[in-house]
BALOBA-1460 file (C-alpha; in Angstrom, 3 decimals):
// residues 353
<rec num="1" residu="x" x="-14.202" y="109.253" z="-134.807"/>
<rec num="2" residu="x" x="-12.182" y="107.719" z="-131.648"/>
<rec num="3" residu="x" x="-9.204" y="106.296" z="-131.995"/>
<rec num="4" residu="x" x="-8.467" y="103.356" z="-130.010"/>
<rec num="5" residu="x" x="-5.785" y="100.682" z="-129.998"/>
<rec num="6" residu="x" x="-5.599" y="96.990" z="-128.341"/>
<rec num="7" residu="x" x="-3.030" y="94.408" z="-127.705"/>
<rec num="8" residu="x" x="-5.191" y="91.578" z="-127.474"/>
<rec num="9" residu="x" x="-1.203" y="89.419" z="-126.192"/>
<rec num="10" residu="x" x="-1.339" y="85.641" z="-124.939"/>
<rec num="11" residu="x" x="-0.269" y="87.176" z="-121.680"/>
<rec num="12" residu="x" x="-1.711" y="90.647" z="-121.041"/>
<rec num="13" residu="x" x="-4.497" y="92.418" z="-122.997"/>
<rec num="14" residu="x" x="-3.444" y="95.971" z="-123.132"/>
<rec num="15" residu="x" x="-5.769" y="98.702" z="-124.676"/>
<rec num="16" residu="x" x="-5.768" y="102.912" z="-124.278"/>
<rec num="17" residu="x" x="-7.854" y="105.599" z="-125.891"/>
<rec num="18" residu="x" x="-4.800" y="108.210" z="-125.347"/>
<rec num="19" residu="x" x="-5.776" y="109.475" z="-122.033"/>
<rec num="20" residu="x" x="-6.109" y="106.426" z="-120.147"/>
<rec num="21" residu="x" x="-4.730" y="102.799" z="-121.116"/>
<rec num="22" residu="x" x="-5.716" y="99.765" z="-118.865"/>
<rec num="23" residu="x" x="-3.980" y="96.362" z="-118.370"/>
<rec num="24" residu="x" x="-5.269" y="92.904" z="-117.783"/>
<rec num="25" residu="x" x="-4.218" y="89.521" z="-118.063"/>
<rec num="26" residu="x" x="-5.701" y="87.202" z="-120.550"/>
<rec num="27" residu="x" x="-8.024" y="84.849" z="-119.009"/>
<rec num="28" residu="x" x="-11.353" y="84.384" z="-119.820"/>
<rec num="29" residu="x" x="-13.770" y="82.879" z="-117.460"/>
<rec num="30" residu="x" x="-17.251" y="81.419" z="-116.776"/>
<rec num="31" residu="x" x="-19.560" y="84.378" z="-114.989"/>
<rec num="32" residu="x" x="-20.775" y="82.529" z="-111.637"/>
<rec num="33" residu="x" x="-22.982" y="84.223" z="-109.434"/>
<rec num="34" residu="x" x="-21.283" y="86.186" z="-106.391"/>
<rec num="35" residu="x" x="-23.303" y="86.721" z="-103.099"/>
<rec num="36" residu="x" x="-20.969" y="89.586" z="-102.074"/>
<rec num="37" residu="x" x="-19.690" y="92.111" z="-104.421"/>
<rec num="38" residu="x" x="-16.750" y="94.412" z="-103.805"/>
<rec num="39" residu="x" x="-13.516" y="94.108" z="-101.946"/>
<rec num="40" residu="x" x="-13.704" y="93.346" z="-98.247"/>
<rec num="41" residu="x" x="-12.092" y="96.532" z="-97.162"/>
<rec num="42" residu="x" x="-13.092" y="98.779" z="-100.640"/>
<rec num="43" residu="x" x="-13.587" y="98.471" z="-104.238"/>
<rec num="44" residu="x" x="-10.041" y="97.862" z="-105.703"/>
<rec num="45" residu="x" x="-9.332" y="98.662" z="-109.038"/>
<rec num="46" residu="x" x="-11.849" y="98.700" z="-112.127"/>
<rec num="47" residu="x" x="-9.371" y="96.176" z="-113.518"/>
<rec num="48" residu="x" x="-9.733" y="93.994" z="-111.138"/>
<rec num="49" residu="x" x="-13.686" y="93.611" z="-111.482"/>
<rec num="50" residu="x" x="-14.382" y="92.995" z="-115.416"/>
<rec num="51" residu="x" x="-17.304" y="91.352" z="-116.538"/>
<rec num="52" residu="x" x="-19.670" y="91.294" z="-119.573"/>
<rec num="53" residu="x" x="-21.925" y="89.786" z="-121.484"/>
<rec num="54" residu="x" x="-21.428" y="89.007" z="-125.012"/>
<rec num="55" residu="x" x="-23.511" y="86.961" z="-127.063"/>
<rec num="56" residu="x" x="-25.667" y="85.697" z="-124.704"/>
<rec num="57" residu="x" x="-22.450" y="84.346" z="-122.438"/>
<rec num="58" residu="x" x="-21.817" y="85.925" z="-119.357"/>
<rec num="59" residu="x" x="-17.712" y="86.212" z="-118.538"/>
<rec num="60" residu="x" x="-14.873" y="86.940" z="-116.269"/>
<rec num="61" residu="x" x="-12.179" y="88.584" z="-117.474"/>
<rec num="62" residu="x" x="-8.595" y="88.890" z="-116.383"/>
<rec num="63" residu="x" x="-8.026" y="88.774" z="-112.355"/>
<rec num="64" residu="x" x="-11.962" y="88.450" z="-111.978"/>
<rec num="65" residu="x" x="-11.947" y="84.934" z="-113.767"/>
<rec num="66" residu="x" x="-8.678" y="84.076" z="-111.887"/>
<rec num="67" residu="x" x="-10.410" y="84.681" z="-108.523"/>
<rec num="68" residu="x" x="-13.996" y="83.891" z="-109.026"/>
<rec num="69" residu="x" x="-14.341" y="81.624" z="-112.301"/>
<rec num="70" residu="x" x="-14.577" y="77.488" z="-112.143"/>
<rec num="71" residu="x" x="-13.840" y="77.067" z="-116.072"/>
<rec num="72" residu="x" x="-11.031" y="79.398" z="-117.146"/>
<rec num="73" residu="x" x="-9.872" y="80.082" z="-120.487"/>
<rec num="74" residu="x" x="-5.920" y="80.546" z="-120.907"/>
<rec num="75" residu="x" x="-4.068" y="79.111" z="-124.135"/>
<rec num="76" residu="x" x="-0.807" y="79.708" z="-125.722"/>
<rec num="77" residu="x" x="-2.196" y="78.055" z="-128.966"/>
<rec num="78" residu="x" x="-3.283" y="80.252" z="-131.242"/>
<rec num="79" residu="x" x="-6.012" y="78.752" z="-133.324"/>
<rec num="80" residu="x" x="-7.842" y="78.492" z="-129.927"/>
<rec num="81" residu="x" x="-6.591" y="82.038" z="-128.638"/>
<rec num="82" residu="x" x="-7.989" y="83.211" z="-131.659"/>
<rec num="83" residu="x" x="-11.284" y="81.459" z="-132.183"/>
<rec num="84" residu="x" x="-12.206" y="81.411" z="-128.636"/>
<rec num="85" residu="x" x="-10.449" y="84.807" z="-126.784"/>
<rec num="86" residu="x" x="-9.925" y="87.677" z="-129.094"/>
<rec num="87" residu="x" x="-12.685" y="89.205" z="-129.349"/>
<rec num="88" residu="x" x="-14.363" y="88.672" z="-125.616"/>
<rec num="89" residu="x" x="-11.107" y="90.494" z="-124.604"/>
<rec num="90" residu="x" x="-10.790" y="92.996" z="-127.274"/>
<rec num="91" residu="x" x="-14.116" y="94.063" z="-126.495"/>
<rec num="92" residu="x" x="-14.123" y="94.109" z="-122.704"/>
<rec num="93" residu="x" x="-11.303" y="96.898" z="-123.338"/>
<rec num="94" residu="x" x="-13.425" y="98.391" z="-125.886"/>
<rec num="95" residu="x" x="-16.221" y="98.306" z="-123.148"/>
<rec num="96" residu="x" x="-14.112" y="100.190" z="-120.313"/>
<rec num="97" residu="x" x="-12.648" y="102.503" z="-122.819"/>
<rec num="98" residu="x" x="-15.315" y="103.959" z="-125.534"/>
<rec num="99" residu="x" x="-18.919" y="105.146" z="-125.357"/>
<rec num="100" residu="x" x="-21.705" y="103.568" z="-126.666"/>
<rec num="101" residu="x" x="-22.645" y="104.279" z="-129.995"/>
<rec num="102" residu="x" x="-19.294" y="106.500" z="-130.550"/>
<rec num="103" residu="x" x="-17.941" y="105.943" z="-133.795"/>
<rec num="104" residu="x" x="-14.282" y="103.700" z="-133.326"/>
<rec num="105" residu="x" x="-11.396" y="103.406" z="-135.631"/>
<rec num="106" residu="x" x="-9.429" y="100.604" z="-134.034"/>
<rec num="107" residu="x" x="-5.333" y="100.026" z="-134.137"/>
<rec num="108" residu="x" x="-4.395" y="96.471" z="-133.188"/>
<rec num="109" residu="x" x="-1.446" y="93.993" z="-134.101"/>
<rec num="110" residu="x" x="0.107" y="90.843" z="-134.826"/>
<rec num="111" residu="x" x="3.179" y="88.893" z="-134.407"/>
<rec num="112" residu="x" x="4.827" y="88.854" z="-137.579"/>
<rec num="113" residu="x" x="4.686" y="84.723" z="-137.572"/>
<rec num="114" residu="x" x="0.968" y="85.144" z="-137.887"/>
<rec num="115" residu="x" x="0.419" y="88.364" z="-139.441"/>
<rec num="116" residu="x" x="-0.213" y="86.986" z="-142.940"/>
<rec num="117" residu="x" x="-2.930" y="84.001" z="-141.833"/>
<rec num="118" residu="x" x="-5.122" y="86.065" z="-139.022"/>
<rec num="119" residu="x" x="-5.040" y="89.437" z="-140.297"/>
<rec num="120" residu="x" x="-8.152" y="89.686" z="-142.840"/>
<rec num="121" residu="x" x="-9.985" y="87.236" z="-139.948"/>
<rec num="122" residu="x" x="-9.001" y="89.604" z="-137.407"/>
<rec num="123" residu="x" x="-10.204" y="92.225" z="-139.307"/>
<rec num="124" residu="x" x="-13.738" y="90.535" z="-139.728"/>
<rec num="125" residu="x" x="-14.052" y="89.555" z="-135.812"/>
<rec num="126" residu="x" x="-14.353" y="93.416" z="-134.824"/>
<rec num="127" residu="x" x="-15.270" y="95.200" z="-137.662"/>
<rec num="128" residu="x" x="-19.209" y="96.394" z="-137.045"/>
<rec num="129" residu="x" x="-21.418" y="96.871" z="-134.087"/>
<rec num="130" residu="x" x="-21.072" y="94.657" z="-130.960"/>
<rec num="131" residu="x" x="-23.789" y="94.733" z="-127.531"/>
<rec num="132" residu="x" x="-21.797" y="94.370" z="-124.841"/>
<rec num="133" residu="x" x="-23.377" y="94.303" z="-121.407"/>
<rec num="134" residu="x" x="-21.005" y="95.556" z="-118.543"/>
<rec num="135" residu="x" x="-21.168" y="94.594" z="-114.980"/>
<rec num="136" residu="x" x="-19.627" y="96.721" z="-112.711"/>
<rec num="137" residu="x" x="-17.987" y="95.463" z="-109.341"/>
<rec num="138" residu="x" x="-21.278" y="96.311" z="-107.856"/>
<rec num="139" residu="x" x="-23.483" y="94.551" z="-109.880"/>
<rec num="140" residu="x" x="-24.853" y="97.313" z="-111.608"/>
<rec num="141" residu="x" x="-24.925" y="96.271" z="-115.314"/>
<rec num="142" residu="x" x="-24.888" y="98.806" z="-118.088"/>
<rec num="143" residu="x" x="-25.027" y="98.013" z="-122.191"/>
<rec num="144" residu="x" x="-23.285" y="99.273" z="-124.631"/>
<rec num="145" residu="x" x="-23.375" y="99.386" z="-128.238"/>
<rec num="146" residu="x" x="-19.120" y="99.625" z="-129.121"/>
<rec num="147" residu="x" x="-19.690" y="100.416" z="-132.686"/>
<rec num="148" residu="x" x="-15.884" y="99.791" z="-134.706"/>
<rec num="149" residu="x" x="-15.723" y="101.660" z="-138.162"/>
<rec num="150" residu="x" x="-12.387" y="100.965" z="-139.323"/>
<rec num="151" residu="x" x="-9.724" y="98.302" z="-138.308"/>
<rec num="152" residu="x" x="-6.541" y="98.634" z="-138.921"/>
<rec num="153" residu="x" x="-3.736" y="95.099" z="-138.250"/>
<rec num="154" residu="x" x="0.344" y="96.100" z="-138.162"/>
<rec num="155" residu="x" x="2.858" y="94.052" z="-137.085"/>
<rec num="156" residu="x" x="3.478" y="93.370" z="-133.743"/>
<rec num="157" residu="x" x="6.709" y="94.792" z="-133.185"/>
<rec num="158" residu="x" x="6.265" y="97.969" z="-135.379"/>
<rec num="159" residu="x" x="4.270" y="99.509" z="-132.463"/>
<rec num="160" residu="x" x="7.252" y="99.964" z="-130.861"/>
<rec num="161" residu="x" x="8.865" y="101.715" z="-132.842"/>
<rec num="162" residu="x" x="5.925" y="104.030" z="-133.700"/>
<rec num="163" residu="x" x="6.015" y="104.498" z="-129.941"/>
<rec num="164" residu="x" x="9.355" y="105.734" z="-130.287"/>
<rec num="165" residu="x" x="9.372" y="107.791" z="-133.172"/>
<rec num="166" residu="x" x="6.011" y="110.006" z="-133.020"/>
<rec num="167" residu="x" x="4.376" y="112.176" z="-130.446"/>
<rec num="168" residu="x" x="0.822" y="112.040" z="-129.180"/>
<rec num="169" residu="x" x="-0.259" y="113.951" z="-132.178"/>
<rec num="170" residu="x" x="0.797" y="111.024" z="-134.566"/>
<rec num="171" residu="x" x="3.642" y="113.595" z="-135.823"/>
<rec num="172" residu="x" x="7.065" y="112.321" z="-136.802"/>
<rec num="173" residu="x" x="8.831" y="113.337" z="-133.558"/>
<rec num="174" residu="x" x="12.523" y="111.440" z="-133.471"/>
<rec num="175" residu="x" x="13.011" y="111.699" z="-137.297"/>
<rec num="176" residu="x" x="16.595" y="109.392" z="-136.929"/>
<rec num="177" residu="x" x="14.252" y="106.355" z="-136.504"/>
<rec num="178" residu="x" x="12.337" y="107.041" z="-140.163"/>
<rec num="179" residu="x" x="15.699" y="107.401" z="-141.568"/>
<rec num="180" residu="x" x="17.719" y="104.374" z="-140.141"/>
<rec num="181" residu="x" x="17.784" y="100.728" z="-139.913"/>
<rec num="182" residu="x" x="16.277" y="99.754" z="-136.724"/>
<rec num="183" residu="x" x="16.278" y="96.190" z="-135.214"/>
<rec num="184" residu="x" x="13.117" y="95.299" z="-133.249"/>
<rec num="185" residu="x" x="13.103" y="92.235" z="-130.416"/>
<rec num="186" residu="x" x="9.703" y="92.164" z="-128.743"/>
<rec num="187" residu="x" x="9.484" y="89.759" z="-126.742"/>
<rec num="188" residu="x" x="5.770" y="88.627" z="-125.197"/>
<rec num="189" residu="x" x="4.542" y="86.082" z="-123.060"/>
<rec num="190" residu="x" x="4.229" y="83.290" z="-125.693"/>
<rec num="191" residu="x" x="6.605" y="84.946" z="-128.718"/>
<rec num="192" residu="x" x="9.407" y="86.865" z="-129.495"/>
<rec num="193" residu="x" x="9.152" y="88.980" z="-132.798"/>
<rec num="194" residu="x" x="11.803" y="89.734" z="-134.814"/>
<rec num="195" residu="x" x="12.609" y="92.449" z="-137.650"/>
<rec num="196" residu="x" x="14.010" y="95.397" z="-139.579"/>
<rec num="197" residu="x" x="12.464" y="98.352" z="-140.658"/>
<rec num="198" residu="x" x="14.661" y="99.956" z="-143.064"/>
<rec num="199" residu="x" x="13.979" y="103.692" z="-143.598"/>
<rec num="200" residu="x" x="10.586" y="102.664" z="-142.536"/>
<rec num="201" residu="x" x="11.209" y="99.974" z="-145.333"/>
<rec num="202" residu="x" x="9.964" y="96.159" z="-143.799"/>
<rec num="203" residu="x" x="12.120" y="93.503" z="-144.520"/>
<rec num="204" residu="x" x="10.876" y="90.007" z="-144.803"/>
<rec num="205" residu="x" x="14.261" y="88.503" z="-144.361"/>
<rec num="206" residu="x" x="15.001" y="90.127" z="-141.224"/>
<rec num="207" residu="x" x="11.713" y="89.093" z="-139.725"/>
<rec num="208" residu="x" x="10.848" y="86.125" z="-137.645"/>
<rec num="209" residu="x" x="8.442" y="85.186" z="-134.880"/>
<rec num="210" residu="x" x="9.608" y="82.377" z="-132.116"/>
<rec num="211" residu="x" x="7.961" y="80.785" z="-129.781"/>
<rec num="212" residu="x" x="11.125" y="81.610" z="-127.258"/>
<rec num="213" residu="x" x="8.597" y="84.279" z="-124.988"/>
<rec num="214" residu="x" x="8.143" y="84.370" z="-121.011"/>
<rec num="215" residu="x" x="6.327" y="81.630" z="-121.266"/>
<rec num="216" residu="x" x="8.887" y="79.217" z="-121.983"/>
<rec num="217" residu="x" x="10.775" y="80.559" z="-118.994"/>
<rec num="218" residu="x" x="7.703" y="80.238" z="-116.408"/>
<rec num="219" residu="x" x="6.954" y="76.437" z="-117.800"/>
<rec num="220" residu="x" x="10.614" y="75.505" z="-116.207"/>
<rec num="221" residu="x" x="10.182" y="77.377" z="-113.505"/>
<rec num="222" residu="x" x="6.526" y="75.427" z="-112.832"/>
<rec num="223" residu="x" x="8.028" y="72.138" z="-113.880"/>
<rec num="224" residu="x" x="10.840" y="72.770" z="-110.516"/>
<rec num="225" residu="x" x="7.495" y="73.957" z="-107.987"/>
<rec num="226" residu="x" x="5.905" y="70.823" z="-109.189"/>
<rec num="227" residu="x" x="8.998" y="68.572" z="-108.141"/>
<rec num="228" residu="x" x="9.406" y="69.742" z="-105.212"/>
<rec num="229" residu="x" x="5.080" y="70.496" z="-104.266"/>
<rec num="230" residu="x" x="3.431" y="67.978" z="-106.065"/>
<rec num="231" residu="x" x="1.273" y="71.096" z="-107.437"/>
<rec num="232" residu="x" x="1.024" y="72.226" z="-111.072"/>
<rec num="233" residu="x" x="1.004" y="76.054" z="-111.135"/>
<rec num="234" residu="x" x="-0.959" y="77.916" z="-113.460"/>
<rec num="235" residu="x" x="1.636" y="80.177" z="-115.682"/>
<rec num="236" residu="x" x="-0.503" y="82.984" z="-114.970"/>
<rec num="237" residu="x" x="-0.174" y="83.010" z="-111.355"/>
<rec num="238" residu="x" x="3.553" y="83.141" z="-111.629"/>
<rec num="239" residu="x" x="3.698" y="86.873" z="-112.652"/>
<rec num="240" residu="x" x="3.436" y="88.302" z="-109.612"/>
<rec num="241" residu="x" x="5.872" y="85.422" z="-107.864"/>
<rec num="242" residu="x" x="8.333" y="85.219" z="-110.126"/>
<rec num="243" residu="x" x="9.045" y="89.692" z="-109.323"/>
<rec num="244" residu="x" x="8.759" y="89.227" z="-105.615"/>
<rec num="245" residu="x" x="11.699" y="86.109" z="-106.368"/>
<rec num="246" residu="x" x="9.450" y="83.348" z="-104.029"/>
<rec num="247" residu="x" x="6.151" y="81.822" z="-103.887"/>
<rec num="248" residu="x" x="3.915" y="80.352" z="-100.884"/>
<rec num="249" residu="x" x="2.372" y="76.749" z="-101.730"/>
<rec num="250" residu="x" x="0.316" y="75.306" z="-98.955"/>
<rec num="251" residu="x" x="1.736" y="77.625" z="-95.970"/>
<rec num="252" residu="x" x="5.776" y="76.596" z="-97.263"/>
<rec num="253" residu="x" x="7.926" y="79.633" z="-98.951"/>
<rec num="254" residu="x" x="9.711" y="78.221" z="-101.948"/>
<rec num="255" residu="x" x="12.584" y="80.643" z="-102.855"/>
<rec num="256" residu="x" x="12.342" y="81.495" z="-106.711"/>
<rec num="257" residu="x" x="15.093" y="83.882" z="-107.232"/>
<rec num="258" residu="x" x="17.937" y="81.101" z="-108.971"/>
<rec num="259" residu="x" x="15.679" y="79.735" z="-110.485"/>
<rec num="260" residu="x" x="14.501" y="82.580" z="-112.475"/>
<rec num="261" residu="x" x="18.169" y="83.634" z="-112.602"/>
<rec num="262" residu="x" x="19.397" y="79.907" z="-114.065"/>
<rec num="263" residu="x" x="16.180" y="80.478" z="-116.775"/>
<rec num="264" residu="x" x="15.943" y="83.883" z="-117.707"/>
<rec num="265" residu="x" x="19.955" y="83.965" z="-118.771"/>
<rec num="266" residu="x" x="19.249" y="80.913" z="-120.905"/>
<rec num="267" residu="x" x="16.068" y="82.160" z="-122.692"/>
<rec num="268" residu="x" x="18.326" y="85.533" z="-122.942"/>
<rec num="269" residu="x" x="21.426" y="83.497" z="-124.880"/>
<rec num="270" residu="x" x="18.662" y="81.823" z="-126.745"/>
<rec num="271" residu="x" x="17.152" y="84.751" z="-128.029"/>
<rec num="272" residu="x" x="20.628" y="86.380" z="-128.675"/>
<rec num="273" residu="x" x="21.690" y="83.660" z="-130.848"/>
<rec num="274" residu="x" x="18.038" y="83.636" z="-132.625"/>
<rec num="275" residu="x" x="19.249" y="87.668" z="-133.480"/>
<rec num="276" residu="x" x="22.108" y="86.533" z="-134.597"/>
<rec num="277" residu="x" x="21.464" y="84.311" z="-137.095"/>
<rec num="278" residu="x" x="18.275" y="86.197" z="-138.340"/>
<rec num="279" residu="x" x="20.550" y="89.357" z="-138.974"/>
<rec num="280" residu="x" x="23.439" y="88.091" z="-140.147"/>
<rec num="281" residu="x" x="23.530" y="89.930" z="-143.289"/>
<rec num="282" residu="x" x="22.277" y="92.940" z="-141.665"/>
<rec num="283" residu="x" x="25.568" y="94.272" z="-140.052"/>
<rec num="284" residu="x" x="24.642" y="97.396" z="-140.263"/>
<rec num="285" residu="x" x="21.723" y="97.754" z="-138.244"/>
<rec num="286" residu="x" x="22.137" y="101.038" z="-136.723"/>
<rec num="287" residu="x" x="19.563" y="100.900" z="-133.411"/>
<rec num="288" residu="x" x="18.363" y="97.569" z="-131.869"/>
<rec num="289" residu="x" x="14.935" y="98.348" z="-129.955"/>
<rec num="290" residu="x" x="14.681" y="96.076" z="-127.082"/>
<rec num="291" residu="x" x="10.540" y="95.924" z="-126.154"/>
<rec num="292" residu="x" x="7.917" y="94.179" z="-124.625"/>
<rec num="293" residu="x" x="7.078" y="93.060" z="-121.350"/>
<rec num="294" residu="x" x="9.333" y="90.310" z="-121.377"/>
<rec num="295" residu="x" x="11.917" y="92.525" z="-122.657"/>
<rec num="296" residu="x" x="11.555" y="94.947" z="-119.936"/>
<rec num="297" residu="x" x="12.674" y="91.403" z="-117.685"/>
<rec num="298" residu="x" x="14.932" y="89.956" z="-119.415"/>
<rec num="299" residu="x" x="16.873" y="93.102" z="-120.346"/>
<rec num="300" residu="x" x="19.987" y="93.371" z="-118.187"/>
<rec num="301" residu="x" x="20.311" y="89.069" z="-118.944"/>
<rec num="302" residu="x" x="19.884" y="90.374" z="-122.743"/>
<rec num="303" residu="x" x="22.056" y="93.474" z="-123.144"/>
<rec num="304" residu="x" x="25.139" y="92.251" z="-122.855"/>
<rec num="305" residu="x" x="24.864" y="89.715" z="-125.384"/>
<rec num="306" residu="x" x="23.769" y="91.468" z="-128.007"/>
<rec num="307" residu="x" x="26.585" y="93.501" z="-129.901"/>
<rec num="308" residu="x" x="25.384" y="97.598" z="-131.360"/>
<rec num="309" residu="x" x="23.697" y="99.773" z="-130.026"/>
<rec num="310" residu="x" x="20.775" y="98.751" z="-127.908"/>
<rec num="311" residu="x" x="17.693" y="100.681" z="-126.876"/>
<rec num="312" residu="x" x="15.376" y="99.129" z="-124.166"/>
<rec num="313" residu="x" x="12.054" y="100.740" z="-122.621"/>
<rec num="314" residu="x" x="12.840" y="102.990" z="-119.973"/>
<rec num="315" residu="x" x="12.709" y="101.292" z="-116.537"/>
<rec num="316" residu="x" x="9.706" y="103.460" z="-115.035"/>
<rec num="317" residu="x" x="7.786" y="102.887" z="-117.664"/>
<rec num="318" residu="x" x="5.373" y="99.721" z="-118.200"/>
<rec num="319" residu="x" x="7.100" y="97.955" z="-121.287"/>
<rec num="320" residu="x" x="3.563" y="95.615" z="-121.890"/>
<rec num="321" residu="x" x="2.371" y="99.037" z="-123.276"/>
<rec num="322" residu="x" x="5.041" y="100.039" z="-125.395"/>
<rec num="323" residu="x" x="3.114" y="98.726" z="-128.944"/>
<rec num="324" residu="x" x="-0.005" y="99.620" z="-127.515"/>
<rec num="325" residu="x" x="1.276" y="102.926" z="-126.931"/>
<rec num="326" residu="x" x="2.332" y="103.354" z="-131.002"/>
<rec num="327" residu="x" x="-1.045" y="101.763" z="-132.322"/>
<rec num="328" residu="x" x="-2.424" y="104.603" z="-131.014"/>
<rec num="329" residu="x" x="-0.033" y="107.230" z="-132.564"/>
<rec num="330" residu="x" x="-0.498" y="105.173" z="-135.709"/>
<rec num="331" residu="x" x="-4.057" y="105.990" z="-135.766"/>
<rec num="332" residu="x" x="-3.736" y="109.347" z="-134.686"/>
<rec num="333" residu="x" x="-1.499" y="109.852" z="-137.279"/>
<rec num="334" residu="x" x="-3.595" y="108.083" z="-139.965"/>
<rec num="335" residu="x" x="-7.249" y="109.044" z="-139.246"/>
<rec num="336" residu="x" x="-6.548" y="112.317" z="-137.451"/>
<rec num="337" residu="x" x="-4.123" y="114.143" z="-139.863"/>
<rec num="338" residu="x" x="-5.077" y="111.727" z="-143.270"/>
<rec num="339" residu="x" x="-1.455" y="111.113" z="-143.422"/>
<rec num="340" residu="x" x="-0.368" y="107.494" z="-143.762"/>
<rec num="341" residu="x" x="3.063" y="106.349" z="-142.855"/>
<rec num="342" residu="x" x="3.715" y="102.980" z="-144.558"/>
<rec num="343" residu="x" x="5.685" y="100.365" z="-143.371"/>
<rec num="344" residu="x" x="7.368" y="99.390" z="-147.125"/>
<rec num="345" residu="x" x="8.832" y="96.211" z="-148.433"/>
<rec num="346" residu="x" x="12.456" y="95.873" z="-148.923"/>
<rec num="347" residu="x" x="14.046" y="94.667" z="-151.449"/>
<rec num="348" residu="x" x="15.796" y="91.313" z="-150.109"/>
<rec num="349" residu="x" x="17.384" y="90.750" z="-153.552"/>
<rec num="350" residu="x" x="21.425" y="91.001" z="-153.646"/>
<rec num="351" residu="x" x="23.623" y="92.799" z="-155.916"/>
<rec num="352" residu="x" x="25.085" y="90.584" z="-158.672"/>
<rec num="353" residu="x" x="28.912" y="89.542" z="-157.884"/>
């Protein structure tokens, strides 16, 4: 059986099947019909040319729908995410990743705010056989049967730190993390998780998800564009911007590099003082992971707020896969070697007085 793991995120949809791992942004879009296939001056990459057909519905996915679709999907509610995204997306990974017909046991997550509601439903959407017809960036279509065996739903965050403390043979690697208490911030596009793993022990008091993610940061940074353009810009087409620090609007240059200053710091003291009162009886965390692709850019805002000892993703690395990343090891280390490491419930009762 394959192992393969997906972040299906508000933001980014992030999948590998241990040797290669693909990104691409969360949009889903209505499949129009394109005279002239290809890049002008070559093919670009794969990821920039998904499409299949699901269901009878033809789609766009990621920087395809951005470019080429008139109705475009994109929704930071999750209901709708849910009900209308997930599995399109999940499955156009699947599609780029897996064989037809290979047998899958699939690794995904959840934020910890909606772990207990969507998990058995997640389960259902991609359990079993699914026809997917894929349309390469040359038109040539090929189907595939992406047939899912097993699914497996952790939290969010916990990827992470899986990441962190196993190799690619799902084999305990950095034993201090299985025998600490380790903070986790990840913070997404939409949410920032919160919580503690114990000695590999989850606590429920310790865990949170907000709705304090990127997101929140790119909406003021729109709402100033739209002031001063009279254009509403998509949050999705900020990504890009917002690292180069300015954005074109109708041939004029409109500097964005104090404004992502002035709103990063604040959704960085916001975030610190959401830590803070989460963990306030948990002074003794011993390791705070700092994770996720918004923690990757809002770490040096975030750092030196937050009192311990801080770990963030390494700078040349992509943080968006970071729980990816650990899904995987998760599954190598629980289908491959039959070996399950369990994330436990703590005890969040108190010693009597």
């Amino acid at each position: 059986m394959e192992i393969l793991a997906i972040d299906i995120g508000f933001g980014f949809t992030k999948a590998t099947n241990g040797a290669r791992s693909l990104v691409f942004k969360s949009i889903l879009g209505e499949a129009t019909d394109i005279q002239f296939k290809g890049g002008i001056l070559g093919d670009g990459s794969k990821e920039d040319n998904i499409q299949i057909e699901l269901d009878g519905k033809s789609y766009f996915i990621g920087e395809m729908a951005e470019r080429q679709s008139n109705v475009r999907s994109f929704t930071l509610d999750q209901a709708q995410f849910f009900s209308t995204c997930a599995r399109p997306l999940a499955l156009a990974a699947a599609a780029r990743l897996i064989g037809s017909h290979v047998p899958v046991g699939l690794v995904t997550g959840l934020p910890i705010g909606y772990y207990r509601e969507y998990k058995d439903a997640l389960v259902k959407l991609l359990m079993g056989d699914h026809k997917v017809v894929l349309t390469s960036g040359h038109g040539k279509a090929e189907e595939k049967i992406i047939r899912i065996n097993e699914v497996k739903v952790v939290p969010q965050p916990f990827g992470s730190l899986f990441n962190l403390m196993m190799n690619d043979l799902g084999e305990l690697g950095d034993k201090k993390y299985a025998q600490e208490k380790i903070g986790i911030i990840d913070i997404g596009f939409k949410t920032s998780d919160f919580t503690v793993a114990d000695k590999m022990r989850y606590s429920e008091r310790g865990s949170r998800t907000t709705d304090t993610g990127i997101s929140k940061g790119f909406g003021m940074i729109a709402g100033k564009l739209r002031e001063k353009s009279n254009v509403n810009v998509e949050l999705y087409r900020l990504y890009d911007a917002v690292e180069r620090g300015q954005i074109k609007i109708k041939g004029k240059e409109y500097d964005l590099k104090a404004p992502t200053e002035a709103v990063f710091s604040h959704l960085a003291a916001t975030i610190a003082n959401e830590a803070d009162r989460l963990w306030s009886d948990d002074w003794d965390i011993d390791t705070i992971v700092l994770t996720g692709g918004g923690g990757a850019a809002l770490a040096r805002y975030l750092q030196p707020l937050i009192t311990g000892q801080v770990v963030a993703v390494d700078n040349a690395r992509d943080a968006r896969l970071c729980n990816v990343l650990g899904y995987w090891k998760y599954g190598k280390h629980h289908w491959s070697r039959g070996v399950h490491t369990a994330i436990r419930p703590a005890s969040t009762e108190r010693p009597a007085a």
